[in-house]
C-alpha positions in Angstrom: 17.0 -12.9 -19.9 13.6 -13.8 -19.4 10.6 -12.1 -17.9 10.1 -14.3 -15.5 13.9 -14.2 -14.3 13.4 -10.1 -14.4 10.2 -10.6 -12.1 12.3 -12.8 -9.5 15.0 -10.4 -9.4 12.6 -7.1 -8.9 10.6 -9.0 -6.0 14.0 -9.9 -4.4 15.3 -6.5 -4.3 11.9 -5.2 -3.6 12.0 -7.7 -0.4 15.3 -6.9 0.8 14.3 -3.5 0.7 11.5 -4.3 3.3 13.6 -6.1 4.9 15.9 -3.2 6.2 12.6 -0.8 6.5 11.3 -3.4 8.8 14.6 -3.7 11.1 14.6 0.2 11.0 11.0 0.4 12.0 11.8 -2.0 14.9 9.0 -4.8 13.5 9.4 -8.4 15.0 12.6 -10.3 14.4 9.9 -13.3 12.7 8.5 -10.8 10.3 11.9 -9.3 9.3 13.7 -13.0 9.0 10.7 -14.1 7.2 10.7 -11.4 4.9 14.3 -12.3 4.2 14.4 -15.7 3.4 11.6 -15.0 0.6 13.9 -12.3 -0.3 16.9 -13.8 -0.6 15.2 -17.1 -2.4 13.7 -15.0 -5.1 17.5 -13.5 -5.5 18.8 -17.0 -6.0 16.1 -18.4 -8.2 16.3 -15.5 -10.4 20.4 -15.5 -10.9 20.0 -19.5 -11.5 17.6 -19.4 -14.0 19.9 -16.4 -15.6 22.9 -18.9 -15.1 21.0 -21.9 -16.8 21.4 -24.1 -13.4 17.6 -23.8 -13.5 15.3 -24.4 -16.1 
């Protein structure tokens, strides 16, 4: 695993966790769906460069 793959994964967590303090705070359905798509992107680019599908 590479540091860059590590950095993807920690800012995808780190996003889905704002995600869900966001919906609990009541913030704007834009902000929170925003805030998930980066999450879930960084999620997926991380596990694909782990998997090798991504170089």
């Amino acid at each position: 695993m590479t540091g860059l793959n590590t950095v993807l994964i920690i800012v995808g967590l780190f996003l889905a966790g704002g995600v869900y303090s966001f919906w609990k705070q009541g913030m704007p359905k834009g902000v929170v769906v925003l805030l998930g798509i980066g999450s879930v992107m960084c999620l997926v680019a991380g596990i694909m460069r782990i998997q090798g599908l991504w170089d």
